[in-house]
C-alpha positions in Angstrom: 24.4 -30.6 -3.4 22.7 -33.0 -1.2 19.0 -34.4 -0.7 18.4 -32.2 1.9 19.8 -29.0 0.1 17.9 -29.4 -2.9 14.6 -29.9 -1.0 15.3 -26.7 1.2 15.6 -25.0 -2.0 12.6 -26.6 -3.6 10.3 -25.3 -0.3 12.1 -21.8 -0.7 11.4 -21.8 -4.8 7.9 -23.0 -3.7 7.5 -19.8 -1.1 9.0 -17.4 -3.4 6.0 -18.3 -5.8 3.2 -18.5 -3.5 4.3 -14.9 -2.3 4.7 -13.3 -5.5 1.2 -14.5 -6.4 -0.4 -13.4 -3.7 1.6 -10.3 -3.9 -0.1 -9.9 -7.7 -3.4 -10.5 -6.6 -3.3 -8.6 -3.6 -2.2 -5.6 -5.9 -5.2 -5.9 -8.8 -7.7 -3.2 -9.3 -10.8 -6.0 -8.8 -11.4 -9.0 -7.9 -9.4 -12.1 -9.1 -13.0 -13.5 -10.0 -13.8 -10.9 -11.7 -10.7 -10.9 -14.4 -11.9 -14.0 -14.6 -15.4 -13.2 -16.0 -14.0 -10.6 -17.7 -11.8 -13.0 -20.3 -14.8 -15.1 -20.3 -16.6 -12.4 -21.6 -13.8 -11.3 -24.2 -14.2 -15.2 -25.3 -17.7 -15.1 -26.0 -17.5 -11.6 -28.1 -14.5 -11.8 -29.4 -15.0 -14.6 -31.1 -18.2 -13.8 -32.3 -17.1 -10.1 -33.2 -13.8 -8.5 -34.3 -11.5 -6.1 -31.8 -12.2 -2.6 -33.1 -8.8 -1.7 -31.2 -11.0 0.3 -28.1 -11.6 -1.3 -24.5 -14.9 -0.3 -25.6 -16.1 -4.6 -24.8 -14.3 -4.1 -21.5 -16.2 -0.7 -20.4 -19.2 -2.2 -20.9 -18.6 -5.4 -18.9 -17.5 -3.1 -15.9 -20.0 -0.7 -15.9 -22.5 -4.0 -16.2 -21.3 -4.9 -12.7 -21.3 -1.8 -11.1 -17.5 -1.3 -10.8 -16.5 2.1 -9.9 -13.0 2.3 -10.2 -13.1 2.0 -14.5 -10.6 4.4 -14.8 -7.9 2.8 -12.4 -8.6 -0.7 -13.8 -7.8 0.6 -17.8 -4.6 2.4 -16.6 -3.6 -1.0 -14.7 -4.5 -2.8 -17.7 -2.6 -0.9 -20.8 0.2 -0.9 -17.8 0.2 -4.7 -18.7 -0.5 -4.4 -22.3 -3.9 -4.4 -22.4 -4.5 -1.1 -24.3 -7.5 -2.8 -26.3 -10.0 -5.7 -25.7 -8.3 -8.4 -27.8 -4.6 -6.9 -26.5 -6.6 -7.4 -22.7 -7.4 -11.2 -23.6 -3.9 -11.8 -25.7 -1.7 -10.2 -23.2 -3.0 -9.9 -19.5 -4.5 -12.8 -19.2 -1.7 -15.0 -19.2 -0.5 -13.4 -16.1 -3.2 -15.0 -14.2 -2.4 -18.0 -15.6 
């Protein structure tokens, strides 16, 4: 493979990625901001309290800002293994890493 080769494939590695990510976010139930604020939260009471294996912590950050679609967003979450608030920080997270 020649210099030219491998840096056609390194642009087309590098598209592939920006597309799937903005494929992700483009898909999310809320805000990319707002996922964010949400772990933040988790970080803050969960380490100051244990997980009592609910999303109980993540109801009440979403009702806190006014999001209406609560339902859709816990379904999208235990579809990524988020089916409590520490499962939510553990697993889902690191997909918008």
């Amino acid at each position: 493979m020649n210099k030219e080769e491998k840096q056609r494939r390194k642009i087309l590695l590098e598209n592939i990625r920006i597309n799937t990510k903005k494929q992700f976010e483009d898909n999310l139930p809320m805000s990319l901001d707002k996922f964010k604020k949400l772990f933040d939260y988790f970080d803050k009471e969960l380490s100051e309290n244990e997980c009592d294996d609910t999303n109980k912590l993540t109801q009440n950050y979403l009702n806190s800002i006014g999001q209406n679609n609560i339902e859709n967003i816990l379904e999208w979450l235990a579809n990524h293994n988020g089916y409590c608030d520490c499962e939510i920080l553990a697993n889902v997270e690191e997909l918008f890493e």
